[in-house]
N, C-alpha and C positions, 0 to 999 in steps of 0.2 A: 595505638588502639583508638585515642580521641581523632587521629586522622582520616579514616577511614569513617568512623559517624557522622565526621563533620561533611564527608563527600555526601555520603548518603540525606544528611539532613539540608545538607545544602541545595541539593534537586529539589527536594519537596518543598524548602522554602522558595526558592526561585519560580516554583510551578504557582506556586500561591500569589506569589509578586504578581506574576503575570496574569493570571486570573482577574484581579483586582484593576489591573490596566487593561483591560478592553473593554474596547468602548463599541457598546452593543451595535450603532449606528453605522459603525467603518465596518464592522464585519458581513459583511451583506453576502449572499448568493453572488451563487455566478453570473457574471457578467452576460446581459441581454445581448452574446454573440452567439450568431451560428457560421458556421463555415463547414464548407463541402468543395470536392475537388470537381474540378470538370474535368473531364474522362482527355488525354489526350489520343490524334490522332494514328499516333505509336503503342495506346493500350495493347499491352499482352493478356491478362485478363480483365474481361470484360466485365465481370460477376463482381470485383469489388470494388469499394469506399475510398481507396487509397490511389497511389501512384504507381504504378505497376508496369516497368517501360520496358522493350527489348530496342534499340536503337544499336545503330553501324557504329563500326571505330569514329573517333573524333566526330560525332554530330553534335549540334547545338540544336536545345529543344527548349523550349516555350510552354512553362507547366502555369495553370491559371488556378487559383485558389478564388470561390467565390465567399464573400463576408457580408454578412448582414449585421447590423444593428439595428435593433426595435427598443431601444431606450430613446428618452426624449432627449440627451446629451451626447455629445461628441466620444468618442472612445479612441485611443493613443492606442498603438498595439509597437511590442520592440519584434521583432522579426529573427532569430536565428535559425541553421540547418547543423543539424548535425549527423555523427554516425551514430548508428546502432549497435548498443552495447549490452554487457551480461551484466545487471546488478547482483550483489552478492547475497539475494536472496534467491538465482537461480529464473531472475525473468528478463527477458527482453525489453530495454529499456529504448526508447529515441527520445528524450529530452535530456540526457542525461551528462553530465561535462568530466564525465568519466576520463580519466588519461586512458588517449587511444594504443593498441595492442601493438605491440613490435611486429608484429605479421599483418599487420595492414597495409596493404598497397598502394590502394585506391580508398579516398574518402570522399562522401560526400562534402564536405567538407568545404576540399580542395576542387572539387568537381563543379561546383555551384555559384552562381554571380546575383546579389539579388538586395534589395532595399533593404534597408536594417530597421527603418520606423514606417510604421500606414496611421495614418487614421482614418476613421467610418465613421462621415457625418451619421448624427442624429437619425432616427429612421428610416435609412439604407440600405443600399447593397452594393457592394463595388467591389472589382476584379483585381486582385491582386498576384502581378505576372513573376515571375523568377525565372532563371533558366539555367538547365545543366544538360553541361558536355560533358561527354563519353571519352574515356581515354582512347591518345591517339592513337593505342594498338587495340586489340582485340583480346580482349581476357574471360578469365574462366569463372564461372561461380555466381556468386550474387554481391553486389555491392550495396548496401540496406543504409539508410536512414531515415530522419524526417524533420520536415517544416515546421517550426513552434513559433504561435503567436503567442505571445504573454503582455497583460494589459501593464502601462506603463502607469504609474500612482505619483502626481506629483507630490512633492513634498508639501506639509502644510504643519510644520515644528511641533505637529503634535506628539505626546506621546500616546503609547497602543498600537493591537496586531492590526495589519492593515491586513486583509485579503487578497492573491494576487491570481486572478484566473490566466489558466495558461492554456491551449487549444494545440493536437499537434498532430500532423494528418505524415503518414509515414510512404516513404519513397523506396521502392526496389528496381533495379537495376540488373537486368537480366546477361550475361554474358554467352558466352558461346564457346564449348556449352556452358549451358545452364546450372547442370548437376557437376557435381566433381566427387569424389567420393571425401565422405564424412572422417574427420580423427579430432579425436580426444588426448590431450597429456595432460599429467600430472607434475608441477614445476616444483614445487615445494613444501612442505607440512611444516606447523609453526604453532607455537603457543600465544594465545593474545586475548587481549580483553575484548568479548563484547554487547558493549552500553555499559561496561563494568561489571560484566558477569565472565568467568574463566572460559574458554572455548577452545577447541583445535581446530585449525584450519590448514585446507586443500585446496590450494592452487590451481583451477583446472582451467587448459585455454585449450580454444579451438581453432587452428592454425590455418583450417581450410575456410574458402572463401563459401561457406556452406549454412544453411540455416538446421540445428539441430534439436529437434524438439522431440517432447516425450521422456524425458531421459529419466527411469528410476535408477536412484544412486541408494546404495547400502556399504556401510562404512564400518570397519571393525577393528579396536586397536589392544593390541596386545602388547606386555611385556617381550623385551626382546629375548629374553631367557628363557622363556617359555616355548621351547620348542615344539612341542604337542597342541600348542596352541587351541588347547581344550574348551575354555572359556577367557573370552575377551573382556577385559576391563573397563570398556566405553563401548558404544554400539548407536549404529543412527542408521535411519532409516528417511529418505525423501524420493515425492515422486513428483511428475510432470512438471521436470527441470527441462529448463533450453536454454540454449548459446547463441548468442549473434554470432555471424562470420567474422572471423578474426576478433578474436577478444577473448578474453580470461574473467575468471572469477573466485572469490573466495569461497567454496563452498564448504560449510562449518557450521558446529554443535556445542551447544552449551554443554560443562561438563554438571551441572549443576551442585548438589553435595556431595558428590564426588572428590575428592580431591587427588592433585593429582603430583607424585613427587619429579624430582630429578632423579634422571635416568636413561636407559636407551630403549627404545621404543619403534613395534612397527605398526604401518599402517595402511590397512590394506582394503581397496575400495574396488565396487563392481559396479560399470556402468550398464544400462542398457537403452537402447532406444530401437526404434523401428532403420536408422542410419546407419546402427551397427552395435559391437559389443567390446566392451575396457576391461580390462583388469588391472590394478596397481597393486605395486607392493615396494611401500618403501619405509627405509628406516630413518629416524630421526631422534636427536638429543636434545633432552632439557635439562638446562644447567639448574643449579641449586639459586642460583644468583637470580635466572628470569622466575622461577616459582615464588621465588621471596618476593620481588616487585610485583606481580604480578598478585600474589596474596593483600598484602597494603592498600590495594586499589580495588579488588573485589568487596562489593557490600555483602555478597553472600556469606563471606569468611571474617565478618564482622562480631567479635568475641561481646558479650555483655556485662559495658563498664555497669558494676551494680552499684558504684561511686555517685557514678552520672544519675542513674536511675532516681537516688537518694536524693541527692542532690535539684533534681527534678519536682520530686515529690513533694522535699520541705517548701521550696516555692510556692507547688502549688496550696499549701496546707497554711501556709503562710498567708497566702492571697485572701482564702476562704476565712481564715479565721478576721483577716482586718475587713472584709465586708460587712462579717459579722456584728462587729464592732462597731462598728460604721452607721451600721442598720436599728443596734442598740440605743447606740447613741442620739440617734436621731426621732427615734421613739420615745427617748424617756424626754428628751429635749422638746416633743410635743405636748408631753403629758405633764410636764412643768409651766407648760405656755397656758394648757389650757386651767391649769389649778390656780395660774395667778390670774387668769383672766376671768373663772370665778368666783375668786376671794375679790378682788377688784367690783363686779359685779354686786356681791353680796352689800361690799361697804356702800357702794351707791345706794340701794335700796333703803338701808340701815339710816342713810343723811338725809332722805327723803321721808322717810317716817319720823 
């Protein structure tokens, strides 16, 4: 029981430490960068911001990022590429150091050769080159990521949060074709904590080299015994989900005050998007063992020590009374200073007359 308060109170103290150590000065805005792509002469669409390529098997291309700095100081930038991935909030992620999807082919990644540190003098602009080659064959689909400048901070043994602006202009790869038809699976269903609140989570990856967006998911879980399947025990509802090509995500629901036991259990989910349409239905167990862990570590299933409470209380009651005391004592300790100092007074006068 004191386990589980101690997690809980432990965040809230820790959020407090932390508050206490920042140092207003380090936390500053963003970084006086701008950065825009110059269009290469391979754009496939014209209309946007980003890198947007159609290139032959095995070419090697020459993408120029331009940087400006309008601060009066030098700025350090670290340079990585990566792929684009499904965070398990359901968005499309390119900075992300996600572990990449077993259905991945082609990464940008692996695709890509290119400086790992720039700096941008003082009130500049300077062209920063990379270049990526296209597999030696000819493939289907989209191959998606992006270019992340993130400013380098050197160390200075202080403590405090330091700020670290990060800039990241995203790169597609168009194959031939281009489209390939859209799928959705469902890998696995699982109990787990999360931020330390009880949740179920679904597995869902997208296997094709495909960008899927739009996707409303509704999610509904029943007891396995229930075969009428009347009313569902847990119920979610999410819309304008999307998938990177090749990649998985956790997508999942707080069970809040719910609780939820050991048992067999199904879980059955409907996708839809404008790329196509999913159903799932699958069964899953929760041991009595993962509920139990599982409960220990939730703050929400945190019972109320009225010990602790007490114990809290006379502290604080404790505190209040020795201020009191404190305050007392200090008052009458005035009013003693001032009655000797005028009896003292008096006698003076009295040796003068």
């Amino acid at each position: 029981m004191l386990k589980k308060l101690e997690i809980k109170w432990f965040w809230k103290f820790s959020f407090l430490i932390m508050l206490l150590q920042i140092n207003v000065s380090e936390v500053s805005a963003l970084l006086p960068v701008q950065i825009s792509s110059i269009p290469s002469a391979n754009q496939y669409k014209k209309d946007v911001t980003y890198f947007d390529l159609k290139l032959p098997p095995n070419h090697e291309e020459n993408l120029v990022v331009k940087l400006t700095n309008s601060g009066g100081s030098p700025i350090r930038m670290q340079v990585t590429i990566k792929s684009a991935v499904t965070g398990n909030n359901g968005i499309i992620e390119y900075d992300s150091d996600k572990k990449r999807d077993q259905t991945l082919k082609y990464s940008l990644v692996d695709l890509s050769k290119y400086e790992k540190e720039v700096e941008i003098p003082a009130n500049q602009t300077i062209d920063y080159t990379f270049t990526v080659k296209t597999p030696s064959e000819a493939f289907q689909g989209l191959v998606v990521g992006g270019v992340v400048f993130t400013e380098i901070i050197p160390s200075d043994g202080k403590a405090g949060v330091k700020s670290k602006a990060s800039y990241t202009k995203a790169i597609v790869l168009h194959g031939t074709p281009d489209v390939v038809k859209s799928n959705i699976k469902l890998t696995k269903v699982f109990l787990q904590l999360d931020n330390y609140h009880t949740a179920l989570f679904g597995n869902l990856q997208n296997p094709t080299a495909s960008l899927i967006k739009n996707i409303h998911s509704t999610i509904k879980v029943y007891d396995k015994r229930d075969a009428k399947r009347k009313t569902p025990l847990y119920e979610d509802e999410k819309k304008d989900l999307e998938m990177a090509p090749n990649s998985n995500f956790d997508c999942h629901f707080r069970l809040g005050k719910k609780r939820i036991r050991a048992g067999s259990y199904v879980w059955i989910q409907d996708l839809n998007s404008p790329q196509g349409d999913w159903h799932f239905e699958q069964n899953f167990e929760i041991t009595a063992a993962k509920v139990s862990d599982i409960n220990k570590k939730d703050v929400t299933t945190v019972p109320v020590n009225i010990w602790l409470y007490v114990a809290i209380s006379l502290i604080c009651l404790l505190l209040l009374l020795l201020i009191i005391w404190i305050i007392r004592k200090q008052m009458k300790i005035r009013k003693e200073w001032k009655q000797l100092k005028a009896e003292a007074a008096l006698k003076h006068e009295n040796r003068d007359q």
